[in-house]
N, C-alpha and C positions, 0 to 999 in steps of 0.2 A: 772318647769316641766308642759306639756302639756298633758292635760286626753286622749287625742284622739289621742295620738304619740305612737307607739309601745314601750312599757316596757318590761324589762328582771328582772328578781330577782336571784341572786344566791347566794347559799349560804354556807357559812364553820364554823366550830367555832376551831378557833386556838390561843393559849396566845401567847404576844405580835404581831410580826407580821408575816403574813402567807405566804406561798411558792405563787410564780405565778400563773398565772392561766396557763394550759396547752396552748399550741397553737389551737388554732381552726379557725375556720371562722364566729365566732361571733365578727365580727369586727364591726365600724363606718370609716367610710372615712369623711377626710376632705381636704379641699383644696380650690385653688381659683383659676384655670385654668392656674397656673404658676405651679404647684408640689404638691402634696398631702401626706397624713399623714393617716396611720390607725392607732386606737384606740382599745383595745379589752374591755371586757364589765367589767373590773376593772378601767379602765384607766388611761391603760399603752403604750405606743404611742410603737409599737413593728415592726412598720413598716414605714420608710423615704426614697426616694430616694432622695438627694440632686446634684447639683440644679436644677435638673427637673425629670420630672419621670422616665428616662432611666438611672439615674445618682449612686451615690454610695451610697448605705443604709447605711447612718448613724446609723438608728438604724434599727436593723436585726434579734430581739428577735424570729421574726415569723419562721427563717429559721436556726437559731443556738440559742435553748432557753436553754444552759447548764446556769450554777452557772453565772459566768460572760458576761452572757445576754446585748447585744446589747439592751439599751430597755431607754423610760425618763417614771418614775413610781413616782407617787404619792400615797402611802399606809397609811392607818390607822391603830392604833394598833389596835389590837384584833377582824381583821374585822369579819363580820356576813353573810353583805349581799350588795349586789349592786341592782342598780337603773339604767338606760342609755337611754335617747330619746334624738331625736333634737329638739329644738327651731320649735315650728310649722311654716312650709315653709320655713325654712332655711336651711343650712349647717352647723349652730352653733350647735353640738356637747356636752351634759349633762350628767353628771355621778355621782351619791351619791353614796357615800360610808358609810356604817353603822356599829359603833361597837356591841359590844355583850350588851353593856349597852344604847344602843340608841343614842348615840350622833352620827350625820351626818356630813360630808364635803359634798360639792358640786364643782366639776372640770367642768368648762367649756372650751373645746374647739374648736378653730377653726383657717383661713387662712384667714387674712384679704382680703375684694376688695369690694371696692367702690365704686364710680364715685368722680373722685376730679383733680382741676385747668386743666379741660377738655379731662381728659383721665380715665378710668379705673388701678386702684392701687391696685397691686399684688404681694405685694414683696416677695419673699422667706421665707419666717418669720411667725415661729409655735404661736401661741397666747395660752398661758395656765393661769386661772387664777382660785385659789380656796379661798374659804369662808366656816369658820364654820356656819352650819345652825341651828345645835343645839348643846346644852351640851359645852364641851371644849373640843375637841378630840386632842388626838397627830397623828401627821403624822410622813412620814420617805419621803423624796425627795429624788429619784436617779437618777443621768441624766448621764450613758454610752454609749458615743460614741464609735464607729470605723470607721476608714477610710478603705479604698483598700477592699473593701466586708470581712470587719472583722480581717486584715490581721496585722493592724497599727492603735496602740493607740496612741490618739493626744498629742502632748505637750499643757500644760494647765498655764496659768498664770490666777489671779485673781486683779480686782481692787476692790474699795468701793462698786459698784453695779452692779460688772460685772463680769464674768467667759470665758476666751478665750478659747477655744475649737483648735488648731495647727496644721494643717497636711500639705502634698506636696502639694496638688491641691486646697483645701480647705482648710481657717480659719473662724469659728464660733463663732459668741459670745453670750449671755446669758445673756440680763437686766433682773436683778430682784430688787423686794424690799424687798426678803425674805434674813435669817440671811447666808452671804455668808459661813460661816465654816461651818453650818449647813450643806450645800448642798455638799461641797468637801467631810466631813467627814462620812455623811450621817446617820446625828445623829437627832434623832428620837429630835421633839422640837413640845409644844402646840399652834396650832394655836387659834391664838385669834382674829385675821382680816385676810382680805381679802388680799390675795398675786397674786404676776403677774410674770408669767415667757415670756420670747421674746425670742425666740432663734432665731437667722436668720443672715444675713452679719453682718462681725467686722466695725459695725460703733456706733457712739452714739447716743442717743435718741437726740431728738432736744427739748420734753418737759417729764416730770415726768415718770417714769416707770409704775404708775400705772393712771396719766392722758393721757396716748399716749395707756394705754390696753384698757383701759374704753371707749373710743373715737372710738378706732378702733372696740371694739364689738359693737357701737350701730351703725355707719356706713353699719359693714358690714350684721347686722340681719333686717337692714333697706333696702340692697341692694337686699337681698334674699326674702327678704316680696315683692317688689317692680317686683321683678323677675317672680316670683311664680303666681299673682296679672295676667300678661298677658297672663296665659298659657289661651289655647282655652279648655277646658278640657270635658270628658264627664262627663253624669250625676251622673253615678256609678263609684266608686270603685275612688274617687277622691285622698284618700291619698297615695293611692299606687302607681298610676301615676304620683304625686307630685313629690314624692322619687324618682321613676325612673330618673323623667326628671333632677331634681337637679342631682343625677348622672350618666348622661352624660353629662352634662353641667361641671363638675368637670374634665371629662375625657378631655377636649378640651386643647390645648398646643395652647393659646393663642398670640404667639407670634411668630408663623410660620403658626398656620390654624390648624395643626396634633392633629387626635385624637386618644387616645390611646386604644386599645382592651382590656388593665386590668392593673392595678398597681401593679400586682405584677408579679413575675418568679416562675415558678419550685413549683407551687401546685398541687399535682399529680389530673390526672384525675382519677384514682380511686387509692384504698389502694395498697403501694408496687408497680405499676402499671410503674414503671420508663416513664410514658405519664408525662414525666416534661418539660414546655416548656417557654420561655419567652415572655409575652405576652404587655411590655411594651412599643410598638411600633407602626405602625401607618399603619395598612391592608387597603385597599382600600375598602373592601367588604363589612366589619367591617362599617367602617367609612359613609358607603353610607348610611348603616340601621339605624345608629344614627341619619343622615340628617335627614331622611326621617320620622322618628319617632318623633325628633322633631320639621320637619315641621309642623307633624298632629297636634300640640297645637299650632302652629300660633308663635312656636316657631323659627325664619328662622335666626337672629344672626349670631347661630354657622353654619350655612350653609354658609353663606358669608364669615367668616373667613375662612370655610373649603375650599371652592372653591379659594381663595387665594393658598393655599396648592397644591390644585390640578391643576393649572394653573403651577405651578412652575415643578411639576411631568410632566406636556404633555410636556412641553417646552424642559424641559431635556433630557425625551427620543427622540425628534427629528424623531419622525414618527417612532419610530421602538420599541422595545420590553419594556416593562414595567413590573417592581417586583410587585409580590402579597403585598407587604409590605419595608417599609422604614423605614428610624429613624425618630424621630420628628423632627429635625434642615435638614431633607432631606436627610440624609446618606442613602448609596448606600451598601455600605459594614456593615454588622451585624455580624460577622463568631461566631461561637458557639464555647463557652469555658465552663470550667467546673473549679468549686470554689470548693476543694476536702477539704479545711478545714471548709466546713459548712455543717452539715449533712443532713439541709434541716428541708422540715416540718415534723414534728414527727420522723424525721429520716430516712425520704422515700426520699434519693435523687435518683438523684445528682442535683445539683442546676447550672442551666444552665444560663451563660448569651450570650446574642445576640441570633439572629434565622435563621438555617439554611436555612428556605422556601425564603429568599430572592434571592436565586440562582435559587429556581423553576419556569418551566413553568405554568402558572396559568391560563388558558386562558379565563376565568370568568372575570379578571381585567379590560378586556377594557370595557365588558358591564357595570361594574361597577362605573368606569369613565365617562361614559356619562350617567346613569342614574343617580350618583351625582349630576351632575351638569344639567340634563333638566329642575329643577323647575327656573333656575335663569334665564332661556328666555322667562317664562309663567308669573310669577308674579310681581306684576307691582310695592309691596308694596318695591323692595329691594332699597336701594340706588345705587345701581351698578348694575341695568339687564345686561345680560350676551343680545350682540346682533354680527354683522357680524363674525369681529374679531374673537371671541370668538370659531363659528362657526367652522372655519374655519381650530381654532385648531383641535377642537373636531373630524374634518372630520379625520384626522392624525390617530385618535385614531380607527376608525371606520374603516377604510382601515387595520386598524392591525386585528382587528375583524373578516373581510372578510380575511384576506389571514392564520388565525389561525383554521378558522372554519370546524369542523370535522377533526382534527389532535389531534393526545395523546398527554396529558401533566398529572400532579401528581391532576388533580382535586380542590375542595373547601376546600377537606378536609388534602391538602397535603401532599398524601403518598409517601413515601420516595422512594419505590424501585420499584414500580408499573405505568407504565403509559398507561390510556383507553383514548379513546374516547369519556369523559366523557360529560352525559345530561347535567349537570348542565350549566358547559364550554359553549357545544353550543347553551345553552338556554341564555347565557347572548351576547353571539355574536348575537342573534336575537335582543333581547333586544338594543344593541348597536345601530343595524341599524333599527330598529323599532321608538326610539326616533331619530336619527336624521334627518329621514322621518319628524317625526313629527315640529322637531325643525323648519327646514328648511320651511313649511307649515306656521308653524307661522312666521317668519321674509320676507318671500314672495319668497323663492326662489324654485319656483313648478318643476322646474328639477331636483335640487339637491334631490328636495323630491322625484320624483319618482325615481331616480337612490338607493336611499339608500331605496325602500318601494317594489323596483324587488328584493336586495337582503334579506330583512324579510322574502320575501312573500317565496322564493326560500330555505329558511334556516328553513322556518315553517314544509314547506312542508316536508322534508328532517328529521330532528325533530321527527315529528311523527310517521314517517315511520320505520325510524331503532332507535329508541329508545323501542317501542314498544313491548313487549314481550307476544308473543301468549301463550307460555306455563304459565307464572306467573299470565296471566289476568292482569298487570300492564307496566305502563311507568318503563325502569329497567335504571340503575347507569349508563350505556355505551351503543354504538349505538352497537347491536347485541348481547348485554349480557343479563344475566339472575338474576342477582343480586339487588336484593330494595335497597332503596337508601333515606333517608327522603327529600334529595335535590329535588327532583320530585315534592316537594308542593309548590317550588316555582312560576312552572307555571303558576298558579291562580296569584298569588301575582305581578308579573310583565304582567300579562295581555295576558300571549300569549293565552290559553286555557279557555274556559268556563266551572265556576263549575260545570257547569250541564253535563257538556258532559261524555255519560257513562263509559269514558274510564279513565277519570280522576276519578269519584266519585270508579271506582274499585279498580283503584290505592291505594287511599284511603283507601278501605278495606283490600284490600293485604299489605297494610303499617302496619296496627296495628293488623295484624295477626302475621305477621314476626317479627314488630322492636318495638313491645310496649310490655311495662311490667306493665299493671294497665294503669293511666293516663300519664306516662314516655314514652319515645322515645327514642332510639338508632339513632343514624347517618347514621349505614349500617349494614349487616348482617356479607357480607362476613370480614374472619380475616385480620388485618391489618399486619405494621410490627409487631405490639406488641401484636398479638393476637385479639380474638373474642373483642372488647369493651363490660365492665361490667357495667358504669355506662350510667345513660342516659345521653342526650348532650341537657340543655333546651330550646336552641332555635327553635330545631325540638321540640320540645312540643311544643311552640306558634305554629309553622308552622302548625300544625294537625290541633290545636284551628280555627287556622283561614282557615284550611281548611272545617274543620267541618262548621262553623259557615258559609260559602259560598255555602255550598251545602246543609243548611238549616236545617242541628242539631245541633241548636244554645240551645239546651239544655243541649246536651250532651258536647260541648264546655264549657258553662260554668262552669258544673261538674269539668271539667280539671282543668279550668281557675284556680277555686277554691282552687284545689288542689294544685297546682303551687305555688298560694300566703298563701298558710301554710304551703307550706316548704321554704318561706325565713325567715332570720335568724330575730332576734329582732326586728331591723330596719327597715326592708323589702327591704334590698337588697340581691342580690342572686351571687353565682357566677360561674362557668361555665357549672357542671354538680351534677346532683341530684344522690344520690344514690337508685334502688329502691326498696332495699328491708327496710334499715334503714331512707332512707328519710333524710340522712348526705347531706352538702356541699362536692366538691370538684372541682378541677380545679381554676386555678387562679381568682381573684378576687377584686374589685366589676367586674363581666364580662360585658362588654357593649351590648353583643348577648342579653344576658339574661333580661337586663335592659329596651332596648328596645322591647322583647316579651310582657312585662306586657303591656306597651304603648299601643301597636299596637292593645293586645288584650281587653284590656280595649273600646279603642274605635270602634271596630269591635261590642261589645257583650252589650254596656250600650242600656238602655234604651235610650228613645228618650228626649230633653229636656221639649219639649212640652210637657211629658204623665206627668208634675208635675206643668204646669206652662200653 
């Protein structure tokens, strides 16, 4: 355990062994940019999609935690109290367990990935491994699967050092070197060494069960130290940045570019609030903020694999309409269903999978799309600069920009039954042809740039004009409406409008008159389909921070800042919306909006490196 890693303790006193912990969003995520795994702060792994993160929760304790729990639970009798950090700079994953007499286990987990015989090694495969640390404690191993979102228990066969896990789409298997009857029957046994669980493809180890677990944790806290090591970072607030960036580094589907908005579905955005949505999927908008977030640490990687991604997206649309959001493997079709035998979390469903918004007009996407990808024509450090070609596509994209501009569609925020002519939309259409003005300047082609730098200048103009609301004193949600909107803050952020300008700094105060509760932010005022929104939406918090911080109450920013990063959970990851009167998680989770807030405002509000050095 690491002194300087965020710790939880909690605690119960019950003989032999104790009920689950409730579901919450005191989770750990693990992964290695193939599929991920949450942890909750016993650790009990209550959250799997296999074999990727859009795929079928093996384990599903988070969203049906009755008696017969979806869940792989390591328990000690008589627990007391728990213990939970990561591996400083890692994504290796620590959790003590203490009984009421002091003896500890310690569970390690994590998702192997490497560098090894020239590639990056990721394979689908949970890594669990515990040790007694003190005393002789007994444990209880439970490992219950389901297949079809909970629907179909697997057929199970057992060898000398292995456990088959059976289903139609999926077979699982399970090296260990613990006692195999022990874990079918799940009969309580003293540990006296160090055990390894492998779950991941029916295949067999090629050496020792517990020389291929030991091997693979020092690889892979070696790959994460090594990782962590290049970030460009500011001076302040360095470990909370760390965490960030590790997860969204986690969030990346490696093996198409797609990065996903959250690992999980159907976490209400507030209590009862049926705001249950699937957020395992791959938004374009989503996706740009994570680039760009981790470009600011000199992290560009995931940018290059993402722009992969997104090459594949402009190609396919073929110069015409483009979804707010895909599947990771590029799926076109997502339709929304509902899993009626899982109640959900805490029993606020329904539990949704797929997402409707892939039908919606979004008209934000295009600007989204080229402001993704304009760092790969400026920087010189990538192995792949983006140059003619490239262009050329992107123009495709930019032509939809102009012919969508100032037209209703369902907005950022994807309302369902409503369509404006929403600021946000036409501020990324600006955006769209703002960069590739710019693009074009840099690869030398001074036509194309003025053709695409008449229509900015033409869409600014316009922008201002009927966004503007004389009655609010602010920039409002729709060109001639009257409605606040926290998308408004993104102006500053994509460069159209100067902080200083009085019309923006009024915005500003009309914002946190209307849409703030304390240091929290609402999205919008007016009601949705689901009514007035109760909890706040954290991203519009960074947004204010870094609006603040731009127009030179960098005081009052950090107050926020502050705020923000003691209400994440143990770990200090956060996930989609804060609540603001109890200061609860909710909305799916780890959310990558939220992940990249800290980033952004971290490096906005640090100190300078020089004031120490």
């Amino acid at each position: 355990m690491n002194a300087t890693e965020p710790v939880t303790t909690v605690t119960a006193a019950h003989d032999g062994f104790s009920a689950p912990a409730q579901p919450s969003l005191k989770l750990g995520v693990i992964g290695n940019c193939a599929f991920s795994a949450l942890v909750d702060e016993r650790g009990r792994i209550v959250w799997c999609c296999l074999p990727r993160f859009d795929g079928d929760p093996v384990f599903n304790a988070l969203l049906d935690p009755g008696e017969e729990a979806s869940a792989f639970s390591i328990e000690i009798e008589d627990f007391a109290s728990a213990k939970q950090s990561y591996d400083h700079n890692t994504a290796v994953l620590r959790t003590q367990l203490f009984d009421t007499q002091g003896q500890c286990v310690e569970i390690t987990d994590f998702a192997p990935r490497f560098f090894e015989h020239g590639r990056y090694y990721h394979p689908t495969l949970l890594v669990r491994r515990v040790r007694p640390v003190s005393g002789s404690p007994r444990i209880r191993v439970g490992i219950r699967l389901r297949f079809d979102w909970g629907r179909s228990e697997p057929g199970i066969t057992r060898g000398s050092n292995h456990i088959r896990y059976m289903g139609d789409a999926l077979t699982l298997r399970l090296n260990t070197d613990a006692p195999i009857s022990h874990l079918l029957a799940r009969q309580p046994f003293v540990l006296t060494r160090e055990q390894n669980f492998l779950l991941g493809p029916d295949e067999s180890l090629q050496f020792g069960v517990a020389d291929t677990a030991r091997h693979m944790e020092q690889e892979t806290l070696s790959y994460w130290r090594n990782w962590s090591q290049r970030l460009a970072l500011p001076l302040e607030w360095q470990e909370a940045v760390i965490r960030a960036a590790i997860t969204l580094k986690l969030s990346l589907f490696e093996d198409t570019g797609a990065i996903v908005a959250a690992m999980t579905t159907s976490i209400p955005e507030a209590p009862g609030s049926q705001r249950n949505w699937d957020y395992r999927y791959c938004w374009l908008r989503d996706a740009f903020f994570v680039v760009r977030a981790l470009n600011s640490l000199s992290e560009v990687g995931t940018m290059e694999d993402y722009l992969r991604w997104l090459a594949d997206v402009v190609v396919q649309a073929r110069g015409g309409h483009i979804q707010p959001l895909y599947g990771i493997g590029l799926e076109r079709e997502l339709p929304e269903s509902f899993m009626g035998n899982m109640p959900g979390y805490r029993g606020m469903g329904p539990v949704r999978v797929g997402n409707q918004a892939q039908e919606h007009f979004q008209h934000d996407v295009y600007g989204n799309v080229i402001l993704g990808a304009a760092q790969a024509f400026h920087d010189k450090r990538l192995l792949h600069r983006a140059g003619y070609a490239e262009f050329v596509r992107l123009e495709t994209v930019g032509e939809q920009a102009v012919a969508v501009f100032g037209q209703p569609d369902a907005g950022m925020w994807e309302l369902r039954t409503r369509a404006r002519v929403h600021t946000s939309s036409a501020l990324m259409s600006w955006a769209a042809c703002d960069r590739l003005g710019k693009i074009a300047l840099a690869i030398d082609l001074p036509a194309r740039a003025a053709h695409w730098q008449a229509h900015a200048t033409r869409m600014r103009e316009r922008i201002l004009k009927e966004s503007w609301s004389e009655e609010r004193q602010a920039f409002a949600e729709s060109f001639g409406g009257r409605d606040l909107d926290a998308s408004v803050l993104l102006m500053v952020e994509v460069g159209f409008i100067d902080p200083k300008d009085p019309r923006f700094i009024a915005t500003v105060d009309a914002l946190e008159r209307y849409l703030c509760d304390g240091p929290y932010m609402r999205r919008y005022e007016a009601p949705d389909d689901f009514g007035k929104p109760e909890t706040a939406f954290n991203i519009c918090t960074f947004w204010r921070i870094d609006a603040l911080a731009r127009i030179g109450r960098k005081e009052q920013a950090r107050e926020i800042f502050e705020a923000m990063l003691s209400v994440r959970n143990h770990l200090g990851l956060l996930s989609e919306d804060t609540h603001p009167v109890t200061g609860e998680m909710w909305g799916n989770f780890p959310q990558t909006y939220s992940m990249v807030g800290i980033i952004n405002a971290a490096v906005r509000l640090s100190a300078p490196w020089d004031s120490v050095i």
